[in-house]
C-alpha positions in Angstrom: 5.3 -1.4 -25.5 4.2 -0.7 -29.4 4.5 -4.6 -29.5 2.1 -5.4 -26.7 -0.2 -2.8 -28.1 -0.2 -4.1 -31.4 -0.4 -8.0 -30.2 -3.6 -6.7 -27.5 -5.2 -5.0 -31.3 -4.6 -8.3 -32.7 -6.4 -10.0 -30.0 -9.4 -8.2 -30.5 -9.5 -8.2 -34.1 -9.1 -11.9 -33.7 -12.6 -12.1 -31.0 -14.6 -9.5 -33.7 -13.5 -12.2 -36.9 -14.6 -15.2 -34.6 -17.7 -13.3 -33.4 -18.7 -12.1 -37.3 -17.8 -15.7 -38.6 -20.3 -17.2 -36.1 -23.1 -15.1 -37.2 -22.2 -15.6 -40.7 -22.5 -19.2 -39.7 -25.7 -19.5 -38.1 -27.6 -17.7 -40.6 -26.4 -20.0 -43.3 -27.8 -22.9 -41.2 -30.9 -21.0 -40.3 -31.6 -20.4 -44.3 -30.8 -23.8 -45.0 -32.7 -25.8 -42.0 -35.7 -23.4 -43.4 -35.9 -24.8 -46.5 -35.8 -28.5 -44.7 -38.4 -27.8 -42.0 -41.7 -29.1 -42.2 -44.9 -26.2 -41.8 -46.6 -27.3 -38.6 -48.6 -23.9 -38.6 -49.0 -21.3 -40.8 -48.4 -18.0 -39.9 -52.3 -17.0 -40.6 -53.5 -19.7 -38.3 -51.6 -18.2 -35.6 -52.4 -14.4 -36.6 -56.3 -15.6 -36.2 -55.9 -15.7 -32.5 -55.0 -13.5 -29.8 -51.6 -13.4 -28.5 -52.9 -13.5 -24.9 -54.6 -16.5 -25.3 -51.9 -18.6 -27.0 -49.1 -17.8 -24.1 -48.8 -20.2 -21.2 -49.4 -17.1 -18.3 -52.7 -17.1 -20.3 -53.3 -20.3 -17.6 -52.9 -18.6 -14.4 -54.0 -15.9 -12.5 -52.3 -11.8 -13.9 -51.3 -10.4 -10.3 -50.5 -7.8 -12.7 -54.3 -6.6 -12.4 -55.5 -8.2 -9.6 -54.3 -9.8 -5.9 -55.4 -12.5 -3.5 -57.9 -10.2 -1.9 -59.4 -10.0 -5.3 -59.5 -13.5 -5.8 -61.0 -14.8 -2.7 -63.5 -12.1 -3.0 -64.3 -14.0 -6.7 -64.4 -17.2 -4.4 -66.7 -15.6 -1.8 -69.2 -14.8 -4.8 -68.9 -18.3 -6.0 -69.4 -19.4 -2.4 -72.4 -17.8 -1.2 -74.0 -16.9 -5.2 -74.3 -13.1 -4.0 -72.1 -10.6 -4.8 -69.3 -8.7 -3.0 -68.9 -5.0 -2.1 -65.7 -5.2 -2.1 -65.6 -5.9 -6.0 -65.5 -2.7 -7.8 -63.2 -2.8 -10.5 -64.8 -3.0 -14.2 -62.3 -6.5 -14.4 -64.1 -7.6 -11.1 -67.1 -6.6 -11.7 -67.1 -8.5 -15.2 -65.4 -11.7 -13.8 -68.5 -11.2 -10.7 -71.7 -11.1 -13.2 -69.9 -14.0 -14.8 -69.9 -16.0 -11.6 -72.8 -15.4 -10.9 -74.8 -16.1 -14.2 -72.9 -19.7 -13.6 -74.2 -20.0 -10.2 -77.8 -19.5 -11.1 -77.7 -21.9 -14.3 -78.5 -18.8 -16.4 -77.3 -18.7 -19.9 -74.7 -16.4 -21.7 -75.4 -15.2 -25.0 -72.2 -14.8 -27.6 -72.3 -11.1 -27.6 -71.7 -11.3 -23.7 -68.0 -12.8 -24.9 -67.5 -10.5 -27.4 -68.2 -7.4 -25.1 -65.7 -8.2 -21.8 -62.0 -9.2 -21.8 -61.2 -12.9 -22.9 -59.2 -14.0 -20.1 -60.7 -14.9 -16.1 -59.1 -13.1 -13.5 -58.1 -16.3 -12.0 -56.5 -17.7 -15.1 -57.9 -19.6 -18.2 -60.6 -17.9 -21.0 -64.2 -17.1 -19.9 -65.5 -19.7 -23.1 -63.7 -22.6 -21.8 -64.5 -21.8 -18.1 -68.3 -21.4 -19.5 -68.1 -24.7 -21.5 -66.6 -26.6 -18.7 -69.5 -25.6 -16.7 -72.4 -26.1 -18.4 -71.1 -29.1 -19.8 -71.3 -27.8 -23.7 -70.3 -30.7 -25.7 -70.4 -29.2 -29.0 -69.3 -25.7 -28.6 -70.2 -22.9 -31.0 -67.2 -21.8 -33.0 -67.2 -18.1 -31.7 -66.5 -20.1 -28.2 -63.6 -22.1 -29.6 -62.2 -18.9 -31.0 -61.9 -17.9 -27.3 -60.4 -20.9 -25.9 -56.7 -20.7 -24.7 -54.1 -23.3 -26.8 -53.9 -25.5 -23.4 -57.4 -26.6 -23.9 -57.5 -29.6 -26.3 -60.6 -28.5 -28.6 -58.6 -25.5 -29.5 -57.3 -25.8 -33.3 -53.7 -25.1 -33.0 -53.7 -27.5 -29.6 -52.5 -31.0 -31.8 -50.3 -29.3 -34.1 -48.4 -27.7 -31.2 -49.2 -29.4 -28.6 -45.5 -31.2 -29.1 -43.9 -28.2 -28.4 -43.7 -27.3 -24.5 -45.1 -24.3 -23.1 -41.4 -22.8 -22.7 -40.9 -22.9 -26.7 -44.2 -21.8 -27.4 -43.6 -18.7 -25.1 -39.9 -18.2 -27.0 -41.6 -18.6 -30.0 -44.3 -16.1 -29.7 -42.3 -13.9 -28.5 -40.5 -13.4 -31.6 -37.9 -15.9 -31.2 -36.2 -16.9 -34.4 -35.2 -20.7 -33.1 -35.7 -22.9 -30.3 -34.4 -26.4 -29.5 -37.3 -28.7 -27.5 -37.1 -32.8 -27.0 -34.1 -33.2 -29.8 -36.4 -31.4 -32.2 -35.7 -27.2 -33.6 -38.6 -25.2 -34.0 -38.0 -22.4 -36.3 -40.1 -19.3 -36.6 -40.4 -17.1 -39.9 -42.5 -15.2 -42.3 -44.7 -18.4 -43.2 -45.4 -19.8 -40.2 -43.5 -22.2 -37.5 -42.0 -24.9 -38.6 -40.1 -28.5 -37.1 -37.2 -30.4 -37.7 -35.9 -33.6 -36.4 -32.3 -33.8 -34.9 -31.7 -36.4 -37.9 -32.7 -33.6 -40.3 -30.8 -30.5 -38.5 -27.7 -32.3 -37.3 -26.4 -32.7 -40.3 -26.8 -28.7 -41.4 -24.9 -28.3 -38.2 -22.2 -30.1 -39.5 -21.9 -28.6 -42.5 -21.7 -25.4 -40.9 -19.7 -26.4 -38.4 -21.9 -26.0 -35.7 -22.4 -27.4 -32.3 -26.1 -26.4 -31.1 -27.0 -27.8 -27.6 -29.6 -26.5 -24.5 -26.2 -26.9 -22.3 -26.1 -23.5 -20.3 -22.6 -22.8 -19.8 -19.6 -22.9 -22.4 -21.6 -21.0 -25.4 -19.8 -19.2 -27.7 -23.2 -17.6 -28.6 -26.3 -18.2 -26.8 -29.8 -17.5 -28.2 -33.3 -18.7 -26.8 -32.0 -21.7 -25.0 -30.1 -23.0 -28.2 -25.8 -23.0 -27.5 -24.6 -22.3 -30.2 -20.9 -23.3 -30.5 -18.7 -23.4 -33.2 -17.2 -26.5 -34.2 -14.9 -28.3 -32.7 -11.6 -28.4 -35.0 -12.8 -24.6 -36.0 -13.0 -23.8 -32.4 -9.6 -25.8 -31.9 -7.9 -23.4 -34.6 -9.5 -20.4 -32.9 -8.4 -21.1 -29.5 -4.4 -21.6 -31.2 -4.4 -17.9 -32.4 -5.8 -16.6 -29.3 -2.8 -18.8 -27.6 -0.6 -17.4 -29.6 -1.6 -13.8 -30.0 -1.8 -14.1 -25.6 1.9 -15.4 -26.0 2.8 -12.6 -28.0 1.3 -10.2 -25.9 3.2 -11.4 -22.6 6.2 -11.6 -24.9 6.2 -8.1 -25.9 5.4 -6.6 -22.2 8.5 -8.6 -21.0 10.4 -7.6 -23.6 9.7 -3.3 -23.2 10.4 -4.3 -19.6 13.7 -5.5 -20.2 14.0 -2.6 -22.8 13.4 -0.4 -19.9 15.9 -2.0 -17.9 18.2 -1.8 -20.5 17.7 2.2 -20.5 18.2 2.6 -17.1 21.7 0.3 -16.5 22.6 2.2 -19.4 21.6 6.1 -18.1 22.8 4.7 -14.5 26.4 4.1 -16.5 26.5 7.4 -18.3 25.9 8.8 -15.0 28.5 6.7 -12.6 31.3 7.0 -16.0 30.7 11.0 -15.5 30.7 11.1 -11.5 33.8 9.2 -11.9 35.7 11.3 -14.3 34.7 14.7 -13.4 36.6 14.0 -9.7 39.6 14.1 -11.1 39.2 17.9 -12.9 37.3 18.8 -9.6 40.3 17.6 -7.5 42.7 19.5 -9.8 40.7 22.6 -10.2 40.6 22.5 -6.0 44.4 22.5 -6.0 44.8 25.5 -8.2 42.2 27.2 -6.2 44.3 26.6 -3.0 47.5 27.8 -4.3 45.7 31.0 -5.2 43.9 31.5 -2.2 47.2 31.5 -0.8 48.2 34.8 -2.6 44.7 36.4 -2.2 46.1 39.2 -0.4 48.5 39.5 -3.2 45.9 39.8 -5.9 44.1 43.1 -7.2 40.4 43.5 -6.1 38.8 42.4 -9.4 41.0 39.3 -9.3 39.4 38.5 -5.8 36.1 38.5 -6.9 36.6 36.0 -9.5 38.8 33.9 -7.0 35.5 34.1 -4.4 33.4 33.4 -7.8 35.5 30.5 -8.8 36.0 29.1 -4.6 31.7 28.9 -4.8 31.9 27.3 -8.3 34.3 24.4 -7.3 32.7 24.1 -4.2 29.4 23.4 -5.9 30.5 21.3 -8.3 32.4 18.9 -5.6 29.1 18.6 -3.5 27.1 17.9 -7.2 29.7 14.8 -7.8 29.1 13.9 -3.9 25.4 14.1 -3.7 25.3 12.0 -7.3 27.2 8.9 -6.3 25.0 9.1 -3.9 21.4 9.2 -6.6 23.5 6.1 -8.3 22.0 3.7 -5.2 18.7 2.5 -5.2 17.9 3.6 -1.8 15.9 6.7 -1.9 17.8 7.7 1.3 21.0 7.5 -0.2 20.2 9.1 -3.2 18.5 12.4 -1.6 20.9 12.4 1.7 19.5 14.4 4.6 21.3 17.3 6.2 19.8 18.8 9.7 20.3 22.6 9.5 17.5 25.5 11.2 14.9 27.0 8.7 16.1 30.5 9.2 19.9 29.5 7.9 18.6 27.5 5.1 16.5 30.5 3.9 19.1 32.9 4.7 21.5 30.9 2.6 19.7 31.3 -0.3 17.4 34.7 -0.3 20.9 36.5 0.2 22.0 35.5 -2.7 19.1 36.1 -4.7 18.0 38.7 -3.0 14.6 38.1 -2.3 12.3 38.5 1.2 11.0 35.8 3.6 8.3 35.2 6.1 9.0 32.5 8.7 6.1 31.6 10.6 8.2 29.3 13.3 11.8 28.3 13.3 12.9 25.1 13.6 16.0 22.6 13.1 14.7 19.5 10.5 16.8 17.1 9.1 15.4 17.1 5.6 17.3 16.9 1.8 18.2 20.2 1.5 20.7 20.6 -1.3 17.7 19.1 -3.8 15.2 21.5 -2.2 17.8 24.0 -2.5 17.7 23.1 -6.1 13.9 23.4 -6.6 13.7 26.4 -4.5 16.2 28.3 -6.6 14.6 27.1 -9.4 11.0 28.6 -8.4 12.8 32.0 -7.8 14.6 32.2 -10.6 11.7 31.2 -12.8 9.8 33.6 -11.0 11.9 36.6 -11.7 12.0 35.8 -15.3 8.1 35.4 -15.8 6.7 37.2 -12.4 8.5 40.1 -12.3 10.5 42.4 -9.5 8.5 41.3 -6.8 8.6 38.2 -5.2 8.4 37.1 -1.6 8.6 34.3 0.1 6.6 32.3 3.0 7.4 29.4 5.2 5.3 27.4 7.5 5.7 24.4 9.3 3.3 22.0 10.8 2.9 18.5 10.2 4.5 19.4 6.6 7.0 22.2 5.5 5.2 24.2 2.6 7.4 26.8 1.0 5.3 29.3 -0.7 6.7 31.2 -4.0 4.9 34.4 -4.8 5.5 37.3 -7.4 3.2 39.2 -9.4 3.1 37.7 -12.7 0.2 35.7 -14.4 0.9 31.9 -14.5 0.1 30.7 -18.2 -2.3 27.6 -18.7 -1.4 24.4 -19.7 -2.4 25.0 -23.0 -0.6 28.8 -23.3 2.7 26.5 -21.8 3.0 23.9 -24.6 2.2 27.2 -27.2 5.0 29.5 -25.9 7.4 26.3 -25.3 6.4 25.4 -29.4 6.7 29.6 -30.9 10.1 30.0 -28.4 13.7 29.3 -29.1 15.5 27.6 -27.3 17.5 30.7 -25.5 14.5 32.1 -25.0 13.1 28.9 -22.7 15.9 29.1 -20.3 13.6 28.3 -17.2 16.3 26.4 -14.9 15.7 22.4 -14.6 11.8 23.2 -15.4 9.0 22.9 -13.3 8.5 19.4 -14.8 11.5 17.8 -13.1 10.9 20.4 -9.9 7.9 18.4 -9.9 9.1 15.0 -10.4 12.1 15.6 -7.9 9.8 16.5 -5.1 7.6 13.7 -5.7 10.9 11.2 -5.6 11.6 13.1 -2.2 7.8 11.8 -1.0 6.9 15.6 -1.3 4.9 17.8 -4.4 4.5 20.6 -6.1 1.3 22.8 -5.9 0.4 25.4 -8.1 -2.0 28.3 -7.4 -2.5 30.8 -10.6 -5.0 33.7 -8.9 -2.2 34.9 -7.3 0.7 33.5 -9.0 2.3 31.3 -6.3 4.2 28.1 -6.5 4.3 25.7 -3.3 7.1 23.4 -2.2 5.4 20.6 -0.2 7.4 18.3 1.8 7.0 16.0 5.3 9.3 16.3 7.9 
């Protein structure tokens, strides 16, 4: 698994080089194609006019400000010459007295221009709609001023005018670069400035570039320039990716097989021991025969170690059983079920540990109950080390079998766990098989473990 991590870090290390060696890249050929370019306009030609009247929306109407109510009510005026009720917005009402002075033949003066918004409502600048009609031939240069870049008599119209709308937008909008008709338009400090594909194609190459307007298969996109690295570089990139990928499947096949590995080999361990500990279980069963055959014989103290000894063997030949069974892969025959009443079951064990139960409703389930024996005595013995004398039980049954643990302790944290577990010796941790495997055997058995800490009570879930 460290493998695959490490080949997945490499992986990304290798997109973040790629990434920072095509930014590297491009600004080289940007500094260099600057210093190639021609000046079509200089950046204080451009800074003596308005922003809204160089854009390309500068041509149409702004449904930002008004709609086509408002507009036909513009037409209405220019319709009939009278004007409109229904026009009563300042922007109306200007674009209205406009109309109308153009209606009625009556002149304009400069400050008229100067005083109301340059744009018409319904697109275009109020000096060019005003030159248009009154047929001005020789506009005065405060008109021109006003006059959007679309309109031919404006100054910047035949030094840009081979750039399309679309790049003039990009541009304006504070685009660095844009590619229009073969030729790249770069904008900086001085101005905007051109260059023809027989000037920039050979910067590209030098830094191996591949600029294009194609809109898929970019390794970078800006504007509507491609950018892609160059081929052979881009051939050498896409090898280490390849490879690093390899490695990466590589190292998740091998920690699988690792893992496999580990558990053919824990699966040995296990069969080697089921297998050798029948023979000292067999053995040990003889002896305890041939003794029970003198119990009478034997002093009292010797029969309680004989009826200690008869449980002991007893569960140690259903432990070898019940693991030759955990060897298969089928989770029925590794957690067998036995059918056997509620009341026995609990019986069975609160005798022996002598603690309470509540049964709710009896029944007979066929369930795995020597591994919930094993959690269940588990919970009660942890309990009476942590919880303290009192502990009870309580057993429902619906459409699962809950087994409820209470005592009166206080169930540590998570965090107040892994601290004690950390300060504690190992004598002093002696909790039974641990609520972790508790948990991870009832999980196996399609069940879980719930725990509640206000009251202290641990819960054996499990279906029937």
């Amino acid at each position: 698994m460290f493998r695959a991590l490490a080949a997945l870090l490499l992986a990304l290390l290798s997109s973040q080089t790629a990434a920072s060696e095509l930014h590297t890249q491009l600004k080289g050929f940007y500094d260099k194609a600057w210093q190639t370019g021609t000046l079509m306009v200089a950046q204080p030609a451009l800074n003596a006019y308005p922003q809204a009247l160089l854009v390309s929306q500068s041509q149409y109407p702004d449904f930002e400000e008004v709609d086509w109510q408002d507009l036909n009510a513009l037409h209405q005026v220019v319709q009939t010459c009278q004007p409109t009720p229904s026009i009563v917005s300042p922007l109306l009402l200007a674009a209205q007295r406009f109309e109308l002075a153009l209606c009625r033949d009556e002149p304009l003066p400069i400050e008229w221009f100067e005083q109301n918004p340059l744009l018409h409502p319904a697109g275009g600048s109020y000096a060019e709609r005003y030159v248009s009609a009154r047929g001005i031939t020789t506009p005065s240069p405060e008109l021109v001023q006003r006059f959007t870049l679309a309109n031919e008599e404006h100054p910047l119209h035949a030094a840009l005018n081979a750039l399309s709308q679309a790049g003039r937008d990009a541009l304006l909008s504070g685009y660095r670069a844009y590619l229009d008709g073969g030729r790249l338009w770069l904008n900086g400090e001085e101005g905007w400035k051109a260059l023809s594909h027989e000037q920039w194609a050979p910067i590209a190459e030098q830094y191996r570039l591949s600029l294009s307007t194609n809109t898929t298969g970019c390794d970078y996109r800006y504007g509507n320039i491609c950018n892609q690295l160059h081929p052979a570089y881009r051939g050498v990139m896409i090898a280490v990716l390849v490879a690093v990928f390899c490695a990466l499947i590589l190292g998740l096949a091998r920690s699988l097989y690792d893992r496999y590995q580990q558990r053919r080999e824990r699966q040995f361990i296990l069969q080697l021991l089921t297998h050798e500990l029948r023979t000292p279980i067999a053995s040990l069963g003889m002896t305890v025969e041939m003794l029970r055959s003198q119990f009478d014989s034997l002093e009292p103290s010797t029969q309680d170690v004989l009826w200690r000894l008869l449980a002991d063997h007893q569960r140690l030949s259903q432990l070898t059983e019940t693991s030759k069974g955990y060897l298969s892969t089928d989770k029925r025959e590794q957690f067998k079920l036995q059918t056997a009443s509620l009341s026995e079951w609990l019986d069975n064990i609160c005798d022996c540990l002598e603690v309470d139960y509540t049964l709710e409703q009896d029944k007979t389930l066929t369930l795995p109950f020597y591994w919930l024996s094993i959690c269940l005595k588990n919970l009660i013995q942890n309990a009476h080390h942590h919880g303290g004398d009192q502990i009870w039980l309580r057993v429902c049954v619906d459409k699962r079998v809950r087994v409820c643990v209470y005592d009166n302790g206080v169930f540590p944290s998570w965090w107040q766990r892994l601290w004690r577990r950390y300060k504690s010796s190992s004598s002093e941790r002696n909790m039974g098989i641990g609520l972790f495997l508790v948990a991870r055997l009832m999980r196996q058995m399609g069940g879980k473990l719930v725990i509640k800490r206000h009251p202290t009570c641990c819960i054996l879930e499990l279906p029937q």
